[in-house]
C-alpha positions as CSV (number, residue, x, y, z in Angstrom):
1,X,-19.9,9.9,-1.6
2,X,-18.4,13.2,-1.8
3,X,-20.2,14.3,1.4
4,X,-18.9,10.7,3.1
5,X,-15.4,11.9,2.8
6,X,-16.2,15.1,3.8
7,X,-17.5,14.1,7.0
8,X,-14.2,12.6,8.1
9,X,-12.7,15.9,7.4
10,X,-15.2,17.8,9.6
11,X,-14.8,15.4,12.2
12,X,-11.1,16.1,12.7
13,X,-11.5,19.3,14.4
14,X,-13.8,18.1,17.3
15,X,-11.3,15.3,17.7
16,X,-8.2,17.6,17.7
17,X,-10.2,20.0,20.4
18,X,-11.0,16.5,22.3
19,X,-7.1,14.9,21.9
20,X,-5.8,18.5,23.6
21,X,-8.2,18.8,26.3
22,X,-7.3,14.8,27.2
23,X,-3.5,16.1,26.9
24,X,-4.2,19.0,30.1
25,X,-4.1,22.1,27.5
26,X,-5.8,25.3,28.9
27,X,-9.7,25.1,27.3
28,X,-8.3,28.5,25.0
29,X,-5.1,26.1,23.5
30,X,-7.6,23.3,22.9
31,X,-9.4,26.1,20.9
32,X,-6.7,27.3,19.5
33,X,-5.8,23.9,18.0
34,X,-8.7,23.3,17.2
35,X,-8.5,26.5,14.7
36,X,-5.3,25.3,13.6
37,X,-7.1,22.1,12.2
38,X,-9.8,23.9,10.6
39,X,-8.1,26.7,8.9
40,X,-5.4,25.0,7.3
41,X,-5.8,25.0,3.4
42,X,-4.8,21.8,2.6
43,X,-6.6,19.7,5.3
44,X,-9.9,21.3,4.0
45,X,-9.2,20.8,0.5
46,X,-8.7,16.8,0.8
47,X,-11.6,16.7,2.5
48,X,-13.2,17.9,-1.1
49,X,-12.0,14.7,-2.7
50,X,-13.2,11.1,-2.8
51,X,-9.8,9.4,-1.3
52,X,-8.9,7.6,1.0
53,X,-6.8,10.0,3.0
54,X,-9.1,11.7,4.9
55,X,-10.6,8.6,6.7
56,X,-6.9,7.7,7.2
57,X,-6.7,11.2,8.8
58,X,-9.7,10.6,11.2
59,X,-8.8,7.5,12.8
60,X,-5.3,8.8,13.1
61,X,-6.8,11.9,15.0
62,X,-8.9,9.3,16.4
63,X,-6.4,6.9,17.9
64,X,-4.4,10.4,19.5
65,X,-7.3,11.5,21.3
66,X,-7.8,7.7,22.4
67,X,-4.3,7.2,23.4
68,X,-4.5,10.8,25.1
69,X,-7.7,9.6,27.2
70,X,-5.7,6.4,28.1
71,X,-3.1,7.7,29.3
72,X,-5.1,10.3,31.5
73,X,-6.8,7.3,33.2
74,X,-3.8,5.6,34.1
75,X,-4.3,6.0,37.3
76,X,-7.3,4.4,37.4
77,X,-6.4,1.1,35.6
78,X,-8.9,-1.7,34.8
79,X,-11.7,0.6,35.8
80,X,-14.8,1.2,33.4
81,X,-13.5,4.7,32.0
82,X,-9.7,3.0,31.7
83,X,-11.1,-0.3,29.7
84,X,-13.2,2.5,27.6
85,X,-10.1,4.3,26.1
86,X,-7.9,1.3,26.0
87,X,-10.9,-0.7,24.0
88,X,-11.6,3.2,21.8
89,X,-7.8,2.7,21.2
90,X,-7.4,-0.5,20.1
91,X,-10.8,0.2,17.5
92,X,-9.1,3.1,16.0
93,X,-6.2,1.1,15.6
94,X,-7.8,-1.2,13.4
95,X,-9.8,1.1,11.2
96,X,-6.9,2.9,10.6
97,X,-5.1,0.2,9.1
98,X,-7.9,-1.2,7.3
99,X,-7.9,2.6,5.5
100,X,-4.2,2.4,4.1
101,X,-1.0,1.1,5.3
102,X,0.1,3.9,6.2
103,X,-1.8,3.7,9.6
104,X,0.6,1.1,10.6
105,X,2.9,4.1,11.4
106,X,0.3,4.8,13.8
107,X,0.0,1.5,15.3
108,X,4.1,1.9,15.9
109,X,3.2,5.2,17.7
110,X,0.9,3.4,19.7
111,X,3.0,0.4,20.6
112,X,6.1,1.9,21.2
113,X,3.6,4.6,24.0
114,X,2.5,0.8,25.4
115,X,6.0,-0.7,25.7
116,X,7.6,2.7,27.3
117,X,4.4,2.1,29.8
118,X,5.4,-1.2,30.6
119,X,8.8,-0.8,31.4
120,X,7.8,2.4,33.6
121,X,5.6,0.0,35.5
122,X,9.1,-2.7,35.8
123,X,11.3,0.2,36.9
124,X,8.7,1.1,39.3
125,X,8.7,-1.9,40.9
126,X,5.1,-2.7,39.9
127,X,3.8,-6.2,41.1
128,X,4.5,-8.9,38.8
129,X,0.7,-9.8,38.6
130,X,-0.3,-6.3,37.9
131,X,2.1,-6.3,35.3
132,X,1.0,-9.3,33.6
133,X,-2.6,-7.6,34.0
134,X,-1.7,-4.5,31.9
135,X,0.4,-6.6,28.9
136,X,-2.3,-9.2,28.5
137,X,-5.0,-6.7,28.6
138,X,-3.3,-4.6,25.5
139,X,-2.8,-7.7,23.9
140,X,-6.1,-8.1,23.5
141,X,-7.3,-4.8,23.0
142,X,-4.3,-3.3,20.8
143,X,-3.1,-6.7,19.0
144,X,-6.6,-9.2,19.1
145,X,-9.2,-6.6,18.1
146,X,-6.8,-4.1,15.7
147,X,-6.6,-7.8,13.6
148,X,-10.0,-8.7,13.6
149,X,-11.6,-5.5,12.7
150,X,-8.7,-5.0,10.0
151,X,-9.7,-8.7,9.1
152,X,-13.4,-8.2,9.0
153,X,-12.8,-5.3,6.6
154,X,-11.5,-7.6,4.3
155,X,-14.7,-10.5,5.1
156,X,-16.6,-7.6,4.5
157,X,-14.9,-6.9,1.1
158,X,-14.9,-10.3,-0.5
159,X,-18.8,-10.2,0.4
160,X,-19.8,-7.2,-1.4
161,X,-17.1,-7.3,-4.4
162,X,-18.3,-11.0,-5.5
163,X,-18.1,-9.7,-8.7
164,X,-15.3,-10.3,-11.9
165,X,-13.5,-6.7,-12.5
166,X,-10.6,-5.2,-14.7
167,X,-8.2,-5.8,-11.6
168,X,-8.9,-9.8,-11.4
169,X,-5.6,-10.6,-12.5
170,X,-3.4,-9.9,-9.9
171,X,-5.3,-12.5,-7.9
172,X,-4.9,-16.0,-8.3
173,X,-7.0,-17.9,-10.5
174,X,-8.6,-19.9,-7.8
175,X,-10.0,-16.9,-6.6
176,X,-10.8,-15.7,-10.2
177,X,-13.0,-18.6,-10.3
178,X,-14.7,-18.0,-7.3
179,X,-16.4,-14.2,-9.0
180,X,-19.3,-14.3,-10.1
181,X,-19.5,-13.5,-13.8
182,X,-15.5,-14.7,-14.3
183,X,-14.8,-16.3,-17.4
184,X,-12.3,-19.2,-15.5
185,X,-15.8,-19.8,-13.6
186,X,-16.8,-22.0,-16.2
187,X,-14.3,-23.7,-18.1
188,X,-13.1,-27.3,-19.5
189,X,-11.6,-29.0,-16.4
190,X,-9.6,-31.7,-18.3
191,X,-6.9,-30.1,-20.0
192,X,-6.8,-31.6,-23.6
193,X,-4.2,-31.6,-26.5
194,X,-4.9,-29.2,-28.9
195,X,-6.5,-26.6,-26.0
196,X,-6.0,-23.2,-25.9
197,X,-4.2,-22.4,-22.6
198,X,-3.2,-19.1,-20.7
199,X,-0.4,-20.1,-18.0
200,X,0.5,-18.5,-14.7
201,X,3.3,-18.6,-12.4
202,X,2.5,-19.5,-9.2
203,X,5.6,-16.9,-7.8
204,X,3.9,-14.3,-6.5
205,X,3.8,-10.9,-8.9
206,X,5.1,-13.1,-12.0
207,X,2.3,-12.7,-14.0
208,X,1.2,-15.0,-17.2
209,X,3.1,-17.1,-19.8
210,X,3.4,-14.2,-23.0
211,X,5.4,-13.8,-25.5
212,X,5.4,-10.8,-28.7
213,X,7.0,-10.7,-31.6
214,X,10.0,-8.6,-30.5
215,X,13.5,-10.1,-30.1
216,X,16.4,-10.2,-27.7
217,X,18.4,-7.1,-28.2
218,X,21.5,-10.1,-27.2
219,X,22.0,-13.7,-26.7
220,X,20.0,-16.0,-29.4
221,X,18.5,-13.1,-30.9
222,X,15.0,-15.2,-31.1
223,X,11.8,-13.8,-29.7
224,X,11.1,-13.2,-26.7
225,X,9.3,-14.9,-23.9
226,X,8.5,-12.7,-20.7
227,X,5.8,-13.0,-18.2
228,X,3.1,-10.4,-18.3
229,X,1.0,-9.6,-15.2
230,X,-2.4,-8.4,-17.3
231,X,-5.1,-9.7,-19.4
232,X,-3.8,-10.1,-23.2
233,X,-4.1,-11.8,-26.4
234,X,-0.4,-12.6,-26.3
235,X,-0.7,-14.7,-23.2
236,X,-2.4,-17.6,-25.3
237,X,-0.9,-20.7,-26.2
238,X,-1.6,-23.6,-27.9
239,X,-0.9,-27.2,-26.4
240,X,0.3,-29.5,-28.9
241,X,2.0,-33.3,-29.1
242,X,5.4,-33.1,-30.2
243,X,6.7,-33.9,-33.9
244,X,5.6,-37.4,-35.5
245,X,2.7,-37.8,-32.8
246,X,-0.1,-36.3,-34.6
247,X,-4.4,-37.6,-34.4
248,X,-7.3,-35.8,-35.9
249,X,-7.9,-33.1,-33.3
250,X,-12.0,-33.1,-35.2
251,X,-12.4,-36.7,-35.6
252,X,-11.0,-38.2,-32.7
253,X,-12.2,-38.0,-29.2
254,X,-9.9,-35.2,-27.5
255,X,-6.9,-36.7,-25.9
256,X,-6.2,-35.5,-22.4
257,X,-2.8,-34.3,-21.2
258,X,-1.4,-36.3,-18.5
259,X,1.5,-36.6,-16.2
260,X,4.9,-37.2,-18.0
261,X,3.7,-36.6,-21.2
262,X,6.0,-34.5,-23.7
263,X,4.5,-31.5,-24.9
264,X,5.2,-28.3,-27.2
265,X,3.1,-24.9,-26.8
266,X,2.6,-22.9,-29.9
267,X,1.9,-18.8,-29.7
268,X,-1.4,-18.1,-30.6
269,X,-0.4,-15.1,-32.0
270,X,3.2,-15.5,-33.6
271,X,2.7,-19.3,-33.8
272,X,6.3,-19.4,-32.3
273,X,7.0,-22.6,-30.2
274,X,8.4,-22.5,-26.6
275,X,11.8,-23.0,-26.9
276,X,15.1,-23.5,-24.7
277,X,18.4,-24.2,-25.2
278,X,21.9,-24.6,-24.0
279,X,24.0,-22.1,-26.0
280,X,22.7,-18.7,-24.3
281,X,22.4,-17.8,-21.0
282,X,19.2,-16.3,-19.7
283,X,19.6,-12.3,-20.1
284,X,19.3,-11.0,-16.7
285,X,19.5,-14.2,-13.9
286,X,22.8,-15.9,-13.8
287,X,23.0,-19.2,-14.1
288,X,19.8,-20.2,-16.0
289,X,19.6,-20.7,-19.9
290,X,17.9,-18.6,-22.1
291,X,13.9,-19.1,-23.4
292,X,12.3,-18.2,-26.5
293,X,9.5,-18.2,-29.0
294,X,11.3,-20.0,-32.0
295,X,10.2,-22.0,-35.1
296,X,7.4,-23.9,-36.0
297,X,4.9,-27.3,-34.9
298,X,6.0,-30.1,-36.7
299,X,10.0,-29.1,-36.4
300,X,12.2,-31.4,-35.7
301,X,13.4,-29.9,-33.0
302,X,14.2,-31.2,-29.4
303,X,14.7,-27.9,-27.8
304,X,11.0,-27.4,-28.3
305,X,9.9,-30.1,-26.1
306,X,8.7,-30.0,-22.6
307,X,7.7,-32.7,-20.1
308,X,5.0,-31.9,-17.9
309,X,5.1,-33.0,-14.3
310,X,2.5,-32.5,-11.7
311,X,3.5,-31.7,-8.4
312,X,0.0,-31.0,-6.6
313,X,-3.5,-31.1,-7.1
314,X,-6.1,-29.2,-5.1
315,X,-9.3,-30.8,-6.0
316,X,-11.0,-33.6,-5.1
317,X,-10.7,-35.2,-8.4
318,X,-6.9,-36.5,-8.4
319,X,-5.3,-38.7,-11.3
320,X,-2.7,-38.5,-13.6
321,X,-4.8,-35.6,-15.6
322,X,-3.9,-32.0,-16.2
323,X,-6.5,-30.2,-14.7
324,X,-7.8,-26.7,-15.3
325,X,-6.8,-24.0,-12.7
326,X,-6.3,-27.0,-9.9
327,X,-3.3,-28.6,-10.6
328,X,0.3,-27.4,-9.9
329,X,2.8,-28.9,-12.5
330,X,6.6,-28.4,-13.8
331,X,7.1,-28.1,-17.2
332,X,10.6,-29.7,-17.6
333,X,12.8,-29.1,-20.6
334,X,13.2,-32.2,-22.1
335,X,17.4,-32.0,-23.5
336,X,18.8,-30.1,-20.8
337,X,16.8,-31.4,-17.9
338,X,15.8,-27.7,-16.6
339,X,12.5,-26.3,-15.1
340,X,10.7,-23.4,-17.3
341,X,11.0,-20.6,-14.0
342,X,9.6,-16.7,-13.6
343,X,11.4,-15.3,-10.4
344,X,9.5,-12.0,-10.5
345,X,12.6,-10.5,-12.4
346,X,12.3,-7.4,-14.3
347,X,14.2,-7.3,-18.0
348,X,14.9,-3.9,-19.1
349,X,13.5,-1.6,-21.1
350,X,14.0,-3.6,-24.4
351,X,11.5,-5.9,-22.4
352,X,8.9,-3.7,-21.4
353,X,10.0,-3.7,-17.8
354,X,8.2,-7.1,-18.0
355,X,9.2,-10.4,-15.9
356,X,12.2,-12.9,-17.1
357,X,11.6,-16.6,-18.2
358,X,14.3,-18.7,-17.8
359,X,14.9,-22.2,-17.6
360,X,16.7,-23.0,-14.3
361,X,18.9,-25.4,-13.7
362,X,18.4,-25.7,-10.0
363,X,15.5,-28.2,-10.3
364,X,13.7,-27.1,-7.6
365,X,10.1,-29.2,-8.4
366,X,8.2,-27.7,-5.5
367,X,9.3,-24.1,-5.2
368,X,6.8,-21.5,-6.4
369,X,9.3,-20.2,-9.3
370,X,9.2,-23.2,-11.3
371,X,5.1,-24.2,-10.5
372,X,2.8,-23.2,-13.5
373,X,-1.1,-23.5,-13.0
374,X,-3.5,-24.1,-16.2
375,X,-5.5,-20.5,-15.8
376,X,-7.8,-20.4,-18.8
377,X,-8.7,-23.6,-20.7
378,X,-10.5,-23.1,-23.9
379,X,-11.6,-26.2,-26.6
380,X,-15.1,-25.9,-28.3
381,X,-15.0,-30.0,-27.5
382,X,-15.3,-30.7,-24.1
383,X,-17.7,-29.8,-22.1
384,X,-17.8,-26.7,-19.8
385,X,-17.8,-27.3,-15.5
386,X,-18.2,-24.8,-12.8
387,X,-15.3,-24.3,-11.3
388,X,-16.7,-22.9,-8.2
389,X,-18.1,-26.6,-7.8
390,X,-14.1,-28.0,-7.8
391,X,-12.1,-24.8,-6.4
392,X,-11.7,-24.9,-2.5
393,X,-11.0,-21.5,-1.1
394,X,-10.5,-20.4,2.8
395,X,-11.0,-16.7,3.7
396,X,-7.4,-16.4,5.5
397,X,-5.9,-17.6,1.6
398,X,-8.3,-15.0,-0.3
399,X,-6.8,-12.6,2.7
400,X,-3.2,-13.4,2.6
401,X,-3.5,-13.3,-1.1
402,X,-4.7,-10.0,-1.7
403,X,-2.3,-8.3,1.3
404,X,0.5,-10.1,-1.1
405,X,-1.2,-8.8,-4.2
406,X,-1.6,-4.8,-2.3
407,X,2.2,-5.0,-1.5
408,X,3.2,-5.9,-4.6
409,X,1.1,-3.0,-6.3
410,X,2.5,-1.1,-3.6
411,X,6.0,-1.5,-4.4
412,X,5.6,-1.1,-8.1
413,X,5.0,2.2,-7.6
414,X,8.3,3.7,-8.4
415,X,9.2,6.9,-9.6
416,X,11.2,7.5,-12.2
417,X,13.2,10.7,-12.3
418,X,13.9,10.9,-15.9
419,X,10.1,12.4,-16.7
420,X,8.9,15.3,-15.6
421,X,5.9,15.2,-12.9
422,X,4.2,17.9,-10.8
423,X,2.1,15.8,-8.7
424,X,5.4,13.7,-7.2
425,X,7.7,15.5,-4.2
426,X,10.0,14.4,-2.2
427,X,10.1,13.9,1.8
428,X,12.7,16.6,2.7
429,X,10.1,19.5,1.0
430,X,7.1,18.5,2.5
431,X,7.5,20.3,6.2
432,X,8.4,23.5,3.9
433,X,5.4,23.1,1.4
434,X,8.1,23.7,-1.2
435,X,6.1,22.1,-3.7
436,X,2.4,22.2,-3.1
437,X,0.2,20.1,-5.7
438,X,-2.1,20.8,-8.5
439,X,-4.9,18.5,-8.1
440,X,-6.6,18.6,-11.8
441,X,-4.9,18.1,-14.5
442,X,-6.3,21.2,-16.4
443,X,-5.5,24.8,-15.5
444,X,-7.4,26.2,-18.4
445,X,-9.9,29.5,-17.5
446,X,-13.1,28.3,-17.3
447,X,-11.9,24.6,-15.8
448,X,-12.4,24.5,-11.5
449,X,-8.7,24.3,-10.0
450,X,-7.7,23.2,-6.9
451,X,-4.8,23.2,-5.4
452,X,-3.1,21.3,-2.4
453,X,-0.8,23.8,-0.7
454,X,-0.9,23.9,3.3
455,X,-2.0,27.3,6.0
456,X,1.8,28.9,5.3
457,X,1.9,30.4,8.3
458,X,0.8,26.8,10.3
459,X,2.8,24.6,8.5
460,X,6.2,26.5,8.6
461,X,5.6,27.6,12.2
462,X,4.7,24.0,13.1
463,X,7.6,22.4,11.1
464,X,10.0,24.7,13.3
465,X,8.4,23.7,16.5
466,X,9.0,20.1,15.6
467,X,12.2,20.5,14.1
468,X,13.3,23.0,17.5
469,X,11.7,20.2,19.9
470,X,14.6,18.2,20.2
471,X,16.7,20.9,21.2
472,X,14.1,22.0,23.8
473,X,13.9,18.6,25.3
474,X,18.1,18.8,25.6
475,X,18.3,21.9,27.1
476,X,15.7,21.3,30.0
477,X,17.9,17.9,30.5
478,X,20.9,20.1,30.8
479,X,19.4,22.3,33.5
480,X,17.9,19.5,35.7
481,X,21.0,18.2,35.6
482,X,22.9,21.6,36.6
483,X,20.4,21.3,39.2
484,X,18.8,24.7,37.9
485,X,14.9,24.8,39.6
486,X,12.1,24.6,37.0
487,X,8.8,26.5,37.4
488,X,6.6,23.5,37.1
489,X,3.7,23.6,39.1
490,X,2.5,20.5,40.9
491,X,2.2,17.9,38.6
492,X,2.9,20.2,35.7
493,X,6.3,18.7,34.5
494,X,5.1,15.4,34.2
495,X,1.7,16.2,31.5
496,X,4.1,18.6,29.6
497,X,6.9,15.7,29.1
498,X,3.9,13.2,28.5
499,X,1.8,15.1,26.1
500,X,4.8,16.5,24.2
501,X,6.5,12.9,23.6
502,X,3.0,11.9,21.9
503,X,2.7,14.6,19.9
504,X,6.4,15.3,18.9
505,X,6.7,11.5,18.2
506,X,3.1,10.9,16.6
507,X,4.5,13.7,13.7
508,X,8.2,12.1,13.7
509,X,7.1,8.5,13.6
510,X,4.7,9.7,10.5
511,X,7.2,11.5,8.7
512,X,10.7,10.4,8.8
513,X,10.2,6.6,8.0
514,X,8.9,8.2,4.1
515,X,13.1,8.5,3.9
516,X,13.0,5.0,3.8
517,X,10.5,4.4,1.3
518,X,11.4,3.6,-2.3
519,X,7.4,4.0,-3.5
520,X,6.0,7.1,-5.1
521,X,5.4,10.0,-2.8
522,X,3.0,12.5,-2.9
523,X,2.6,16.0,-0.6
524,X,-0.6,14.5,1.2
525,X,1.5,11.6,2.3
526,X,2.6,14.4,4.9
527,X,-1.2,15.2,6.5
528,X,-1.6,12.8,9.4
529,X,2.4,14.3,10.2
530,X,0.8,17.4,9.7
531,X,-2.2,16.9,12.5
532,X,0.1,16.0,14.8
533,X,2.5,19.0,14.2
534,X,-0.2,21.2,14.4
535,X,-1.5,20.2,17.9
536,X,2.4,20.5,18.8
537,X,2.2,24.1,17.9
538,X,-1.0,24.7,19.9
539,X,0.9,22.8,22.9
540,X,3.8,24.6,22.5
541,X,1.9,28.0,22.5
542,X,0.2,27.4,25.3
543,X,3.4,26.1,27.7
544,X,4.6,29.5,26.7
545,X,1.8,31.5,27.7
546,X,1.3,30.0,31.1
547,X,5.1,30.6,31.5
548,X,6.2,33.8,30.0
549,X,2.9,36.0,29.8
550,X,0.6,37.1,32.5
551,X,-2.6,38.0,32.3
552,X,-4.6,39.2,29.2
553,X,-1.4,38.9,27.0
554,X,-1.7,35.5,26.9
555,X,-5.1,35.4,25.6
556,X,-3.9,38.6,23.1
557,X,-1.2,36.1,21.6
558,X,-3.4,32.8,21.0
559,X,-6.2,35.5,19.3
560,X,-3.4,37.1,16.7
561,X,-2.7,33.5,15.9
562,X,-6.2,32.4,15.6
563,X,-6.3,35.5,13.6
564,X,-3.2,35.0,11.6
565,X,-4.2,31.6,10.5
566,X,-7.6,33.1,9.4
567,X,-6.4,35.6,7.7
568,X,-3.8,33.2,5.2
569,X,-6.9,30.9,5.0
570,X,-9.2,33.6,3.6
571,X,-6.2,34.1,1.4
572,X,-5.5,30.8,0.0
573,X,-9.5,29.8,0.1
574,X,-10.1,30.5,-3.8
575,X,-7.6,27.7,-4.9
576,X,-9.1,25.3,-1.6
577,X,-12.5,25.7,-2.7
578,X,-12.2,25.4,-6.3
579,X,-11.0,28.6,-8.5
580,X,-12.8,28.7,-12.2
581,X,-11.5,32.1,-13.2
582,X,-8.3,32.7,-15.1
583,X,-5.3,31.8,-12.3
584,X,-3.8,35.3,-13.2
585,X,-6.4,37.1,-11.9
586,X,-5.4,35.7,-8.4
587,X,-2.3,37.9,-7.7
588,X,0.2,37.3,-5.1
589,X,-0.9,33.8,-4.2
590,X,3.0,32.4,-5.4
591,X,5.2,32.9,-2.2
592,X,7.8,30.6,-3.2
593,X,9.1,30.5,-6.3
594,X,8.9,26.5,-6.9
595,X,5.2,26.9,-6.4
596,X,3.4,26.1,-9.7
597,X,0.3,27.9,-9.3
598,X,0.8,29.9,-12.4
599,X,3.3,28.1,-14.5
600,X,3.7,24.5,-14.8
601,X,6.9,23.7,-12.8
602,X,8.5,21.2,-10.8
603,X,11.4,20.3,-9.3
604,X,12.8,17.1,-8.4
């Protein structure tokens, strides 16, 4: 597997040499970049690692040299070598995104290149029909096929991971049901009185009915009730008749529960009832009432009754029954009229960071706050049924479902800057490799230690031709508009403006939108800018040879920084290749000093 990922890696340097000879570089810069690719330190050592990253990185270098090809055929549209790149294009496009979400940056890249195209062809008076010709052609080559590969990866997925795993519970339990070797595969359909239950919202990233025997810190004081998103004793309940309305649970046939019945559920664990009431208000959403784990069966106590109401069922077997994992139902609060509710709030610490219950007063039946779902279904007395036999599921549910359940994993990854963490950095450092990465945990002599910090001398060097860019691009605007003459040969101008824009906007459009995001971050979050910005320094290099040098000087400048690169690669390659020796013994390798590579440091 190791050798897998490692393949990608490799493959990024012919594609970088490829991308620059399709962007009009001189055959030395395309070598040159090339270099750049190969001897950076941090590249290479992600390329050591089974992650996901380093595919990401290839069909992001893929999808440049695609969109470079394109857009040197673009004079020869709708011919065989023009429908090649565009349909190479819209390929890479979709593996990309199938590899992590962060390829949708590169899909941005490569729309906003596609609408800038367009309107060029508007402005230039291009015939309506031709124009139609171009957009519907890159719909279906950058929007159809981008979906259906990215859609196929997931067919693809669902056909080989058929089996039950630690991660089923973020899914629904439909498609719990569906694994082979899931316990909700076979289960009592009929729920019955007396059942042990586990209940889930059906709001997306609530989680499961659970309660535990700690208290609110305010309000009723009573325990609480939360909903938990994982597997756990403490999300099993008991369902129970109400007080006075008792049979022999071993003598008597079980007793289905059916719509409109009146119900209490009892805590497996704390034997606490379900409970609501009118004198506290829920601790975190306004408006709703407070619900708890309090007292016992047999109580008399109203606040401890729910009625359930079914709002849907989605098998083929439809009556008035409560139905294992197929039937949508309220569970309405008896005395105050509201609807038990999980809105995907988070309660403080004092709640584990887990999800609010409340009982809401809106009384809104059919929205997916207040809709509960029998999950598990356990009673020695009734017969077991295969699900899969009752549970109806599409592929485009299974696939909307799990993009839901990725983004919501997604998003829970939040930092928190009260503990102390040297694998997290933030965007601003990562141009600067201000905080390069320990990739083991251990650091111990003896122990293999590798460590994710960039080429210096290429990253710092391309960070300053990025950052500098813009100011380039204004100052040849302000002499073509002084009318000062350029010394663009024929043609010249037009490949320089066009390759820079992809490259300087490939590294901004994969960088700066990492501002914006609220998730964890990590320095290899900056590669794929990193690619880009490295091709920009090879461009950049070779616009100023073939305008200020002459003659052997230019090929005298691209070797010292061939040779430069080298050089800091050889002396970085100990902790890139894996370093087992005592970190000591490598001297001089700290050039900053927020670089942990001795001592264990870092700075938010």
């Amino acid at each position: 597997m190791r050798q897998f990922t490692a393949m990608f890696g490799i493959g990024l340097v012919p594609l970088a040499y490829v991308a620059c000879h399709q962007l009009n570089m001189s055959r030395r810069a395309c070598v040159l970049a090339a270099c750049f690719v190969l001897l950076d330190n941090a590249l290479c050592v992600m390329s050591r690692f089974i992650l996901l990253d380093e595919s990401l990185l290839f069909f992001t270098a893929a999808t440049l040299c695609s969109v470079a090809g394109l857009q040197n055929a673009r004079h020869q549209a709708f011919s065989r070598t023009w429908w090649r790149w565009l349909l190479l294009t819209g390929a890479s496009l979709g593996l990309v995104a199938s590899c992590k979400w962060v390829g949708f940056l590169t899909i941005a890249l490569v729309g906003l290149y596609t609408i800038g195209e367009l309107f060029t062809m508007y402005t230039e008076c291009v015939a309506v029909r031709t124009v139609a010709r171009h957009f519907m052609a890159r719909v279906l080559c950058l929007i159809a096929i981008p979906f259906l590969i990215y859609a196929a990866c997931f067919k693809m997925h669902f056909m080989v991971l058929n089996r039950s795993g630690s991660g089923d519970a973020r899914m629904p339990p439909a498609f719990q049901a569906s694994l082979k070797g899931s316990p909700l595969g076979k289960q009592p359909f009929t729920v019955m009185y007396d059942s042990q239950l586990t209940l889930r919202s059906m709001h997306a990233g609530s989680g499961m009915l659970h309660s535990h025997a700690h208290r609110f810190p305010e309000g009723s004081g009573q325990q609480q009730i939360t909903c938990y998103g994982h597997k756990d004793s403490n999300n099993e309940w008991i369902i129970a008749r109400p007080r006075g309305v008792g049979f022999n649970n071993t003598a008597d046939p079980p007793v289905p529960v059916r719509h409109g019945d009146v119900v209490n559920l009892m805590h497996q664990q704390t034997k606490a009832v379900l409970h609501a009431h009118r004198a506290f208000a829920a601790p975190v959403t306004a408006g709703a009432y407070e619900v708890t784990a309090y007292g016992r069966l047999g109580w008399k106590d109203r606040n401890n009754d729910w009625r359930v109401e079914i709002v849907r069922e989605q098998s083929r077997i439809v009556n008035s029954e409560l139905h294992a994992i197929t039937t949508q139902f309220n569970l309405r609060h008896v005395p105050t009229g509201c609807l038990l509710s999980a809105e995907a709030v988070r309660l403080p610490s004092w709640g584990f960071g887990q999800t609010e219950v409340t009982c809401s007063r809106q009384n809104a039946s059919g929205a997916a706050t207040s809709l509960w779902v029998v999950e598990k279904h356990v009673n020695s007395r009734v017969p077991k049924t295969d699900m899969r036999k009752l549970v109806k599921r599409s592929f485009v549910e299974d696939f909307v479902e799990l993009n839901l359940a990725m983004a919501r994993s997604n998003n829970a990854l939040v930092p928190d800057r009260d503990k102390h963490n040297h694998l997290e950095s933030d965007a601003w450092s990562w141009p600067f490799l201000v905080y390069p990465m320990r990739l083991l945990g251990s650091w111990k002599e003896g122990d293999i230690k590798y460590y994710e910090v960039g080429n210096p001398l290429l990253w710092w060097s391309s960070a300053l031709c990025c950052l500098l860019f813009p100011l380039q691009l204004l100052f040849h605007f302000a002499r073509k508009q002084r009318g000062v003459p350029a010394q663009w040969a024929p043609g010249e101008e037009l490949h320089y403006w066009n390759g820079a824009k992809l490259l300087w906007g490939g590294w901004a459009l994969h960088y700066l939108p990492f501002f914006l995001f609220g998730r964890v971050l990590y320095l290899h979050h900056y590669l794929p800018s990193l690619y880009f910005a490295l091709l920009l320094l090879a461009f950049e290099i070779d616009y100023f040879c073939r305008h200020v040098l002459r003659g052997r000087l230019q090929n005298v400048v691209l070797a010292l920084w061939a040779v430069g690169a080298l050089a800091v690669f050889c002396w970085f390659a100990p902790l890139t290749f894996g370093y087992s020796g005592a970190i000591e013994e490598l001297k001089y390798r700290k050039w900053l000093p927020t670089w942990n590579i001795y001592e264990d440091r870092h700075v938010m």
